[in-house]
Phi, psi and omega in degrees: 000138165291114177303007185279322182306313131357278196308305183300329176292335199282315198304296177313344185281288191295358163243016179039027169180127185303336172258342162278348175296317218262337158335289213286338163251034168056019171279167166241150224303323163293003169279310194316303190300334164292331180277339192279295183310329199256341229242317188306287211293315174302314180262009162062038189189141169270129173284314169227131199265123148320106179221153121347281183312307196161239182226120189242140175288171183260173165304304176311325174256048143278300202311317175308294191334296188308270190319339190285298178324298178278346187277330192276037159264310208272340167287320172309285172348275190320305175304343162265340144343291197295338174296296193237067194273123175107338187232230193289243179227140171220158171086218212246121192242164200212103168237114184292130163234090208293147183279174181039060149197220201245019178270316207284341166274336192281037172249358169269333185272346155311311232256307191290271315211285184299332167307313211262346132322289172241090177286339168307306174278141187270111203264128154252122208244097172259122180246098186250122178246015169262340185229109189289112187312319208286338193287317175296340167258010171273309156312346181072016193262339180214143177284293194212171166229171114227141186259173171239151247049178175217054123109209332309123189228110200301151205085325153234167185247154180240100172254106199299113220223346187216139171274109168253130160277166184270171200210128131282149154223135196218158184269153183295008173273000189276329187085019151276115190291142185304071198225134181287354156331158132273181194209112192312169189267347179273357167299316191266032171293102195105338179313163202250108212223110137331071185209175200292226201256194206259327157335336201246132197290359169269336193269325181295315170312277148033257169319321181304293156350286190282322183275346186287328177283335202043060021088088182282083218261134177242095187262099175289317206208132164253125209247133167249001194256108172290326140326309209261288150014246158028280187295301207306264190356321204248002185252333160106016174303339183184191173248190171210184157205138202207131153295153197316357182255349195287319246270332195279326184288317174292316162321289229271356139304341195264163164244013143240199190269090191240145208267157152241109199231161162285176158246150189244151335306160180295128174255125178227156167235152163278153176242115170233168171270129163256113167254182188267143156256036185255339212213143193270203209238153129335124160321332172291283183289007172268337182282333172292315184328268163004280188308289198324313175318302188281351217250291167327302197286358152308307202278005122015283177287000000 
């Protein structure tokens, strides 16, 4: 099979319609629609249903995608393998760090620590609140994340590596006192609150929380931008609640004056690494695994 096909069928997927794939790869658009028509004809299967919106996979074509996916990571490999046979670890590695969690800081110390380690690989880092990492390493779109929970999520393996606890942090015009206490959640009935959107699994803890408290979550704004969080919090627009490295990180941004507490009863998620259980890891991403491991097990201490 031609390996062009491959590339073209991912492209066509990932731009959700056959006349912006053949723009992005400078084809004309009855070239394109013939690799699609060979790649069909090869696999007996229709892979994509036709639309006015654009384009949807078929079963058969989830299953290409996937298997599309690990063969060109494993042709890239191979061509860097063969580049640097004898000398250092190459190529290319794909790593999720889901946001508003202690993932979402380790990504400069990943890029320097695999830089000044392995200057071969080529690191690609996705912080995304839009997109579900475990489907992307079923798809074969990511070698491994870590996310939060620890599974069973058919398809991937979850190796559980952090505890995080959650934080209020709120400004002190709110009357909230400075205290190494926790500060119960039936306290904040009605605060005025700042967090992410309801999809996103810290804002879903959240949500648990209060209602398990019977509890009244007052959600003024839902923010995904963690900067921006950040800034509402310290002008005293609501409060938030974040794990504890995010939680640490908006104080220690701010020039005002903000209280930070744990909560009772205690809210925590697990933090884990996810990898695929269909395909091992690459020599390359088992030396990123290796890091991303120990940079976590730091936040630890």
């Amino acid at each position: 099979m031609d390996i062009r096909r491959l590339k073209s069928f991912i492209v066509i997927v990932d731009s959700g319609s056959i006349t912006r794939a053949a723009d992005i790869l400078h084809l004309a658009q009855p070239a394109l629609s013939q690799q699609l028509a060979a790649l069909e004809e090869h696999f007996g299967q229709k892979l994509l249903i036709r639309s006015q919106q654009g384009v949807t996979m078929t079963d058969a074509g989830h299953a290409v995608y996937r298997h599309a996916q690990i063969i060109l990571r494993q042709m890239e490999q191979a061509q860097a393998d063969a580049a640097a046979a004898g000398n250092s670890l190459a190529g290319r590695v794909s790593v999720g760090l889901v946001p508003f969690s202690s993932a979402a800081t380790l990504s400069v110390e990943l890029l320097a620590e695999t830089r000044k380690r392995h200057p071969g690989i080529l690191l690609h880092l996705t912080e995304s609140v839009g997109q579900t990492y475990s489907q992307m390493i079923m798809n074969g779109r990511l070698e491994m994340a870590l996310i939060h929970g620890v599974g069973p999520i058919k398809g991937v393996r979850f190796e559980p590596i952090l505890s995080e606890e959650f934080y209020l942090v709120a400004h002190r015009d709110f009357a909230i006192e400075a205290d190494s206490r926790p500060i119960p959640v039936g306290s904040l009935d009605g605060l005025p609150m700042l967090l992410p959107p309801t999809y996103n699994f810290v804002r879903r803890a959240v949500d648990t929380a209060f209602t398990r408290s019977r509890i009244n979550l007052k959600v003024v704004a839902e923010v995904e931008i963690v900067r921006t969080l950040a800034r509402a919090v310290g002008t005293g627009l609501g409060a938030t609640i974040m794990p504890k490295a995010i939680a640490d990180r908006i104080v220690s941004e701010s020039s005002e004056p903000l209280v930070c507490r744990l909560l009772s009863p205690r809210l925590e998620e697990t933090l884990s690494l996810c990898t695929s259980d269909q395909s091992s890891l690459s020599e390359p991403a088992f030396a990123v695994r290796d890091i991303l491991v120990e940079l976590t097990e730091r936040l630890k201490l």
